[in-house]
MIVOMI-331770 format. One record per residue (C-alpha): residue number from 1; residue in one letter; chain; x, y, z. Coordinates in steps of 0.25 Angstrom, whole numbers, padded with zeros to 4 digits. Each point is the difference from the previous one (the first is absolute). Layout:
<mivexs>
+-----+---------+--------+-------+-------+-------+
! num ! residuo ! cadena !    c1 !    c2 !    c3 !
+-----+---------+--------+-------+-------+-------+
! NUM !       a !      A !     X !     Y !     Z !
...
+-----+---------+--------+-------+-------+-------+
</mivexs>
This chain:
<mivexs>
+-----+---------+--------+-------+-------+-------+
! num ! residuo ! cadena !    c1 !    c2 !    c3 !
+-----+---------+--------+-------+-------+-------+
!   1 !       x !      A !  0000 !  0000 !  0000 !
!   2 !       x !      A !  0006 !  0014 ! -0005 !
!   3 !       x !      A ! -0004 !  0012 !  0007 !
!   4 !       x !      A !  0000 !  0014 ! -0004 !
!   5 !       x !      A ! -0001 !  0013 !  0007 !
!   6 !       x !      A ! -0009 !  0010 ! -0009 !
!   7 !       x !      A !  0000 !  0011 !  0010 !
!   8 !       x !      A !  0005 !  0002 !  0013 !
!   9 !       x !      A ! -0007 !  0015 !  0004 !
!  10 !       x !      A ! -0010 !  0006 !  0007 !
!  11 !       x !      A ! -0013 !  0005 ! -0008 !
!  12 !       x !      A !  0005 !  0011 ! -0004 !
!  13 !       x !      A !  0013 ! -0006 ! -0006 !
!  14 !       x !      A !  0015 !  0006 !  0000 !
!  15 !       x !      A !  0003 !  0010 ! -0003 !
!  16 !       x !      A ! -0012 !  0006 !  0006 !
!  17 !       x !      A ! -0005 !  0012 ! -0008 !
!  18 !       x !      A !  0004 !  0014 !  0004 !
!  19 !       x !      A !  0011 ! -0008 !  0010 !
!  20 !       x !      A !  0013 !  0006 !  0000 !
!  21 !       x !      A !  0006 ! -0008 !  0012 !
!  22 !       x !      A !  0013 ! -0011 ! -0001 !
!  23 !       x !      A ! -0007 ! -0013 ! -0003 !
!  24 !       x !      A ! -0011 !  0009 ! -0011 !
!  25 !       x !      A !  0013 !  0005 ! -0005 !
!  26 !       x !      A !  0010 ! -0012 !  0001 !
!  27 !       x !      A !  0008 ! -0006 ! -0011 !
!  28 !       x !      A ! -0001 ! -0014 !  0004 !
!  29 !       x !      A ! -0009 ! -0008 ! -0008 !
!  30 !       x !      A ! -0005 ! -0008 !  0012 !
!  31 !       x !      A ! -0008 !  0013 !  0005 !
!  32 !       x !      A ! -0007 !  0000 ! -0011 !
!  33 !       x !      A ! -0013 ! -0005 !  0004 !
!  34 !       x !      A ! -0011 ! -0003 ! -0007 !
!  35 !       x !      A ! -0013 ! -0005 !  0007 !
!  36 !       x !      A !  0000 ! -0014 !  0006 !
!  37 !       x !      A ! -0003 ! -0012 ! -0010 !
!  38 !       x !      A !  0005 ! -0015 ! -0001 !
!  39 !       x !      A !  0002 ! -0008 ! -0012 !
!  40 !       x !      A !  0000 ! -0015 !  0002 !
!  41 !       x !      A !  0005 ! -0010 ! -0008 !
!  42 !       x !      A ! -0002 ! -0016 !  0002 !
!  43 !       x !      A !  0010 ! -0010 ! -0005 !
!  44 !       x !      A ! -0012 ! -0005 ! -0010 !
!  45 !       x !      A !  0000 !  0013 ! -0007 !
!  46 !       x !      A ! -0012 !  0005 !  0009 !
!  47 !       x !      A !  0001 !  0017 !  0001 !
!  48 !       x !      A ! -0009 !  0009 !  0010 !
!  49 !       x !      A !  0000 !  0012 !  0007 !
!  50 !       x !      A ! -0002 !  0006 !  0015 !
!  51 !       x !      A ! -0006 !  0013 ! -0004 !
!  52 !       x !      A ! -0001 !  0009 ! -0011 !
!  53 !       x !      A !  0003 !  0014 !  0005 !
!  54 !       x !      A ! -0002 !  0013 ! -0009 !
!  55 !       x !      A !  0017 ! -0005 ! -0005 !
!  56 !       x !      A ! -0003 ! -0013 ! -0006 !
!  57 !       x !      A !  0001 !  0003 ! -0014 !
!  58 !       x !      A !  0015 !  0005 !  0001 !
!  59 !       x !      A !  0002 ! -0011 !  0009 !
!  60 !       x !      A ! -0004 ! -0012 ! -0009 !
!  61 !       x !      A !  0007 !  0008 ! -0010 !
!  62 !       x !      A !  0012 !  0000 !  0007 !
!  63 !       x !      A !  0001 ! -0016 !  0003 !
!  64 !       x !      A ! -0008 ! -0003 ! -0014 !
!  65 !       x !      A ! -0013 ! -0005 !  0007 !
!  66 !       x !      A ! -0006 ! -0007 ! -0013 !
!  67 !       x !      A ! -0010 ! -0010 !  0007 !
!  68 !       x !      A ! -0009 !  0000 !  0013 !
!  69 !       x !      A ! -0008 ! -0011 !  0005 !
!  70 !       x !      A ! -0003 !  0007 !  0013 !
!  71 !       x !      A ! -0002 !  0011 !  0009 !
!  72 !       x !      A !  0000 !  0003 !  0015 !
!  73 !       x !      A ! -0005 !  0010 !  0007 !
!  74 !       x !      A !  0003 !  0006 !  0012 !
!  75 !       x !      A ! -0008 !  0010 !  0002 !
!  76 !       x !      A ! -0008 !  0010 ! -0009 !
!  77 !       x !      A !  0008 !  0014 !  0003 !
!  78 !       x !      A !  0003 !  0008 ! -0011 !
!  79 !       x !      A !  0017 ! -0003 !  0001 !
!  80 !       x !      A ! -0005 ! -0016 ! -0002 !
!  81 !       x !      A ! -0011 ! -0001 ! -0010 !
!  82 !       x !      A !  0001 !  0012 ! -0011 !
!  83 !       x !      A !  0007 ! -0006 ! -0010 !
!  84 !       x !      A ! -0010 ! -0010 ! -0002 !
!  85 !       x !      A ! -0001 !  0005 ! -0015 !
!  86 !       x !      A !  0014 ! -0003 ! -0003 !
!  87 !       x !      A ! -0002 ! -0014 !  0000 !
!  88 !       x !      A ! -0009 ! -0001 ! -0011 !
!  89 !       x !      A !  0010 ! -0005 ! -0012 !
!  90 !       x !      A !  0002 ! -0011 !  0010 !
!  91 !       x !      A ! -0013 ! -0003 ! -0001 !
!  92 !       x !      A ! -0002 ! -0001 ! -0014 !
!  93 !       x !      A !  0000 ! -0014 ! -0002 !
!  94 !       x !      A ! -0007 ! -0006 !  0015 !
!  95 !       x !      A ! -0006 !  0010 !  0011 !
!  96 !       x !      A !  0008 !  0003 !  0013 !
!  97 !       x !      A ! -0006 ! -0005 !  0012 !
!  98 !       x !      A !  0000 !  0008 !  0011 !
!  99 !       x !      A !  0002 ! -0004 !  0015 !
! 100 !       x !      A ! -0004 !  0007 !  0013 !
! 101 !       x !      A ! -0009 !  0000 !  0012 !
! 102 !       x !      A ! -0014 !  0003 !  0000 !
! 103 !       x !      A !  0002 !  0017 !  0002 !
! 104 !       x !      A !  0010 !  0001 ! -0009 !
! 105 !       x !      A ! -0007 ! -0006 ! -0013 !
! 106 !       x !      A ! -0011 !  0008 !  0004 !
! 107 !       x !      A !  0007 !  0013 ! -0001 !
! 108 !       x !      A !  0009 ! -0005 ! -0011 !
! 109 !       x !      A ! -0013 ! -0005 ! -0008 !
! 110 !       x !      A ! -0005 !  0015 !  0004 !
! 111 !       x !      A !  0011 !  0010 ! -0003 !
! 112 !       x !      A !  0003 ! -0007 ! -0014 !
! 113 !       x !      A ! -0017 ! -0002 ! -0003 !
! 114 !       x !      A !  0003 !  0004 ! -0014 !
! 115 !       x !      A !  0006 ! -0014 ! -0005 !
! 116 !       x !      A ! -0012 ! -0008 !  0004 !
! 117 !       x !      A ! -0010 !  0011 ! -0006 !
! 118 !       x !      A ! -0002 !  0000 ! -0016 !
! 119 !       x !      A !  0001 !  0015 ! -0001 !
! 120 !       x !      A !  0012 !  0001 ! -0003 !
! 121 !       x !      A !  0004 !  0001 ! -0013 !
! 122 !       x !      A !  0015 !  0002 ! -0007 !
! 123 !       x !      A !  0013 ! -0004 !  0009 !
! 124 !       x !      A ! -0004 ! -0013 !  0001 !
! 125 !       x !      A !  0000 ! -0007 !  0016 !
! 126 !       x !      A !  0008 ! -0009 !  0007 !
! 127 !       x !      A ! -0005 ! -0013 !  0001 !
! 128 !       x !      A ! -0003 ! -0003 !  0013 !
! 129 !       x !      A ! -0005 ! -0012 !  0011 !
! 130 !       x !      A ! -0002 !  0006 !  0014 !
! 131 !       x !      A ! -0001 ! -0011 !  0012 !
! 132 !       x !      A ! -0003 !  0003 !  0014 !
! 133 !       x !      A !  0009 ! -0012 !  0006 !
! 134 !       x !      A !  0003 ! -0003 !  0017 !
! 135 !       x !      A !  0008 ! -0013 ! -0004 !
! 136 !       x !      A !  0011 ! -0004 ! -0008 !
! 137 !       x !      A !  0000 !  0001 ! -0014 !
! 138 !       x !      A !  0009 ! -0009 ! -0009 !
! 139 !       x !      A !  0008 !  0006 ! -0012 !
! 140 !       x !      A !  0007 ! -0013 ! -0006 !
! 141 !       x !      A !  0012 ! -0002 !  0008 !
! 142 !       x !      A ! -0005 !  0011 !  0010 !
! 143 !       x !      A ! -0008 !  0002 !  0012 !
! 144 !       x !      A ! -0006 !  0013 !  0005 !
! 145 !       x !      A ! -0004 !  0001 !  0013 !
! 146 !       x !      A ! -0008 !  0012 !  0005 !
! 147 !       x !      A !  0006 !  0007 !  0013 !
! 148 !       x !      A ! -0011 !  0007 !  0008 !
! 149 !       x !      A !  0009 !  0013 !  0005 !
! 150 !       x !      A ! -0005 !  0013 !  0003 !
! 151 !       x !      A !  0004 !  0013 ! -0005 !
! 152 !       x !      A ! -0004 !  0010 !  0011 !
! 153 !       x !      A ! -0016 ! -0003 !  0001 !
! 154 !       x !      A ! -0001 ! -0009 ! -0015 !
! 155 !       x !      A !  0002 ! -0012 ! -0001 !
! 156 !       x !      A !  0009 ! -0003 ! -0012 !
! 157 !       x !      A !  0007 ! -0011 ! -0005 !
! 158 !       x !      A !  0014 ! -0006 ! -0001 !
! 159 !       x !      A !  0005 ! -0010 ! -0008 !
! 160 !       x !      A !  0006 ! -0014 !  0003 !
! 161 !       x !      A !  0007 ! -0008 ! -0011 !
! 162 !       x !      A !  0005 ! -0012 ! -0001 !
! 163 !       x !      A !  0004 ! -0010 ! -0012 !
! 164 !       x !      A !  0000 ! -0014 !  0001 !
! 165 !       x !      A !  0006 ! -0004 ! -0015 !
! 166 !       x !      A !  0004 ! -0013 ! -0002 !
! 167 !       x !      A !  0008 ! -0007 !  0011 !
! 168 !       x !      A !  0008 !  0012 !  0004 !
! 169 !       x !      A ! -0002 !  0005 !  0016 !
! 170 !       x !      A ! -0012 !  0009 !  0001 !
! 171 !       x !      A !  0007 !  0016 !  0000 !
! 172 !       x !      A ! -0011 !  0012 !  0004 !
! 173 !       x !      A !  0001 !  0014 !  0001 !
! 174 !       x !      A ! -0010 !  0009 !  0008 !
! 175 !       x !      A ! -0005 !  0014 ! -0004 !
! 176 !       x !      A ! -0005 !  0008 !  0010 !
! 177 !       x !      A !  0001 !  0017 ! -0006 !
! 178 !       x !      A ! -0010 !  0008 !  0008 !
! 179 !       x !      A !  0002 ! -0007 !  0013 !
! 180 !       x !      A ! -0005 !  0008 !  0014 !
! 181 !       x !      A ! -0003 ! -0014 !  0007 !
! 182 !       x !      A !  0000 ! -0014 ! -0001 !
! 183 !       x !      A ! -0007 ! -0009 !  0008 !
! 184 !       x !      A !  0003 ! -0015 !  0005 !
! 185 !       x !      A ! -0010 ! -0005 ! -0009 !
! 186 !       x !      A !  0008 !  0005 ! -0012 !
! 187 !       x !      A !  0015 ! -0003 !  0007 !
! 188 !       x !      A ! -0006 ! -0016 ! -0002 !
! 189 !       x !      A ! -0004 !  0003 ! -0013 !
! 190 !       x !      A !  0014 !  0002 ! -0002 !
! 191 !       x !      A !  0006 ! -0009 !  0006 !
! 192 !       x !      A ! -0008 ! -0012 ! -0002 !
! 193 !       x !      A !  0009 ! -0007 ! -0010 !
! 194 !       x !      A !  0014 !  0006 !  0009 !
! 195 !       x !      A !  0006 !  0012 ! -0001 !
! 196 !       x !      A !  0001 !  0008 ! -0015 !
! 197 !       x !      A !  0014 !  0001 ! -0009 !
! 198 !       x !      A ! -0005 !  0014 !  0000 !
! 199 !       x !      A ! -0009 !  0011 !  0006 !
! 200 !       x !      A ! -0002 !  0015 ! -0007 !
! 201 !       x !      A ! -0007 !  0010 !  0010 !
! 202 !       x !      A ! -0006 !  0014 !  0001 !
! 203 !       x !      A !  0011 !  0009 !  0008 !
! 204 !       x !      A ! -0004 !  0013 ! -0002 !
! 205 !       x !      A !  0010 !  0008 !  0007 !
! 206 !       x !      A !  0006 !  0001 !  0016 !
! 207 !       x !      A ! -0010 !  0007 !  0005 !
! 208 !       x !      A ! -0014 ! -0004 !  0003 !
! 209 !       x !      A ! -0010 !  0000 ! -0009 !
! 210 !       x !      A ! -0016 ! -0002 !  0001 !
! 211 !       x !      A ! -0001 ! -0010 ! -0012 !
! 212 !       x !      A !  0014 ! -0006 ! -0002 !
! 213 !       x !      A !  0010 ! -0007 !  0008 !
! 214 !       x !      A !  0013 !  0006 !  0004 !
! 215 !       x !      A !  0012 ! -0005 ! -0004 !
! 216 !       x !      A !  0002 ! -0005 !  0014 !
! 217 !       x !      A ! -0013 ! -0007 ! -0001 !
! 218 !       x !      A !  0000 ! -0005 ! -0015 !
! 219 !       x !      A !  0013 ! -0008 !  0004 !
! 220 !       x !      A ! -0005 ! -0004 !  0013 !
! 221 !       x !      A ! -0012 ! -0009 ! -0005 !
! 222 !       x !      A !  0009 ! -0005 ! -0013 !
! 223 !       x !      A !  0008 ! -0004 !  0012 !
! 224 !       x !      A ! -0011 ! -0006 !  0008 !
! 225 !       x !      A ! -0003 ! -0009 ! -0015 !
! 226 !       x !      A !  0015 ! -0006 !  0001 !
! 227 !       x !      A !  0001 !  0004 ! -0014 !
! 228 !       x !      A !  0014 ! -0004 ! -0005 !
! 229 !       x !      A !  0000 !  0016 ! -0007 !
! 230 !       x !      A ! -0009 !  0012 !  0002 !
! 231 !       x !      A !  0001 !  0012 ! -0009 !
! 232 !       x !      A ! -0009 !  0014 !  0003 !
! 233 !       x !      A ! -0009 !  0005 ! -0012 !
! 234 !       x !      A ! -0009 !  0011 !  0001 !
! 235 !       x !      A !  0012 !  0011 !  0004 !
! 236 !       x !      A ! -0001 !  0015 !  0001 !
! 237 !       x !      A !  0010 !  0010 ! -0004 !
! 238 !       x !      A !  0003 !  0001 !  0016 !
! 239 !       x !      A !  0013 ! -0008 ! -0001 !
! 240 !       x !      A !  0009 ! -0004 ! -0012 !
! 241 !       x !      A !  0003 ! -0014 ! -0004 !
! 242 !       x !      A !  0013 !  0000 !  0006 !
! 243 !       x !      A ! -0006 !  0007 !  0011 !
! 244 !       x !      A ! -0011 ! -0013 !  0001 !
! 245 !       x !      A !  0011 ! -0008 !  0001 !
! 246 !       x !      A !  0009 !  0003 !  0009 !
! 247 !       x !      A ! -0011 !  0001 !  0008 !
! 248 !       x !      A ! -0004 ! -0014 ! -0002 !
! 249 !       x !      A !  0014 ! -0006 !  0002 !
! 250 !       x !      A !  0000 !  0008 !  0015 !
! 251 !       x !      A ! -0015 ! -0006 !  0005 !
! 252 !       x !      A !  0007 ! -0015 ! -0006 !
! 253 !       x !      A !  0011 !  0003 !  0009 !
! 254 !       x !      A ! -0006 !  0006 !  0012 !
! 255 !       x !      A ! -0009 ! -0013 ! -0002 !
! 256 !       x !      A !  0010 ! -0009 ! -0001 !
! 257 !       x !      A ! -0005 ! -0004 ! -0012 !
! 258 !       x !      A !  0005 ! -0008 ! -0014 !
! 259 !       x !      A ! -0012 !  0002 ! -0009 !
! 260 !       x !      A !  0001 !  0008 ! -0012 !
! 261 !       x !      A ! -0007 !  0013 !  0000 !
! 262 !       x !      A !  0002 !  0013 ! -0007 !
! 263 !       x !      A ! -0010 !  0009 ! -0010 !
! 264 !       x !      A ! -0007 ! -0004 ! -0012 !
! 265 !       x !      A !  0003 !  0007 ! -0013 !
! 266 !       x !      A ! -0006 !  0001 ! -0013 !
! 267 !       x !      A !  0004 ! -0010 ! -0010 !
! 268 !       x !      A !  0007 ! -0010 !  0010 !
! 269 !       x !      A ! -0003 ! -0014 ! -0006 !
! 270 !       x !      A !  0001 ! -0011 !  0013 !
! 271 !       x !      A !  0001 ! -0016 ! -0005 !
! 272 !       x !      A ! -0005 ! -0008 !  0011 !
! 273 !       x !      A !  0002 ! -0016 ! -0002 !
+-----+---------+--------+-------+-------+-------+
</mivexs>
């Protein structure tokens, strides 16, 4: 199972707009941020998304997105869902089903009403399939398993992967963006099958935040998974990407700790096996 990191920012992306501070302005590619997104790719050639922020088009433009056979939704904020109509060449040949909990089809279903209405004439629409889901949906060699979370008082989604191809050991990763709490339940859910190869979190900034996790707090429940690697998504322009991880390496080592964990940037590819 391949990985990719499409977007690693906050909703409004860095460079903010109007922001003149040292990350806004910085040189190094890494702060460059666009808004968060996954791509997934299984060893049986299955392709799927988490997300498909207002940046999607350049994002699939950038790693050559040429099929879908899925998307996942987190939540239905503007940063995670408008770039719906991008994915309409990949569309062309079979309709996209569209993964989430009940709210968030709903609102999804809503905010892009104009797909399922025969008004609209010229521009053509994506072809679509949208699923209300609160169990695990198969994608050929994957496994997607909904994570209830809350993000402040919504209750959202994350995302548990795991591929099961052929004879290999099973590899997951978890994808939690958005993250404010996370119940026992949902820790189980994770960790039913043992600890995950990998788990990317929402770590805002350092200092609190209503809706978000702290970078304190974002490690600390990758930490309480047993994850083998835990990476930060969802950043804001408070703290550079050297910054992140320097910061990173001192809480490992205060903590006494071997696990690997650092900042997610756009365009890292991770290879689990």
């Amino acid at each position: 199972m391949k990985l990719t990191i499409l977007g690693s920012g906050t909703s409004q992306g860095i460079p903010e707009i109007g922001c003149s501070c040292p990350v806004c302005k910085s040189s190094d590619n890494r702060d460059k941020r666009m808004r968060c997104s996954l791509y997934i790719e299984g060893s049986s050639g299955e392709q799927a998304v988490i997300d498909i922020g207002p940046d999607f088009r350049l994002q699939a433009l950038k790693v050559e997105i040429k099929g879908l056979d899925a998307v996942f939704l987190t939540h239905a904020h503007a940063d995670h869902i408008h770039g719906l109509d991008d994915i309409r060449p990949l569309s062309w040949n079979c309709p996209i089903p569209i993964y989430g909990n009940d709210s968030t089809i709903a609102e999804f279903m809503e905010r892009f009403s104009y797909i399922f209405k025969d008004t609209q004439r010229g521009g053509g629409k994506p072809r679509i399939e949208p699923a209300a889901v609160n169990r695990s949906v198969q994608l050929g060699s994957l496994v997607f398993t909904p994570i209830p979370i809350k993000h402040g008082n919504l209750s959202i989604f994350g995302w548990k992967i795991i591929e099961t191809a052929g004879s290999k050991k099973p590899v997951s990763a978890v994808y939690l963006t958005d993250c404010s709490h996370i119940d026992e339940h949902a820790y189980s859910l994770i960790t039913e099958d043992g600890p995950p190869n990998l788990v990317i979190i929402g770590g805002l900034r350092q200092r609190p935040h209503v809706t978000h996790f702290t970078f304190e707090q974002a490690l600390n429940a990758g930490i309480k998974t047993g994850a083998k690697q835990i990476l930060l998504t969802h950043i804001c322009h408070d703290y550079s990407h050297r910054g992140i991880e320097q910061y990173c390496d001192n809480y490992a080592g205060k903590l006494g700790l071997t696990t690997a964990m650092g900042p997610a940037w756009d365009g890292l590819e991770l290879v689990l096996h």
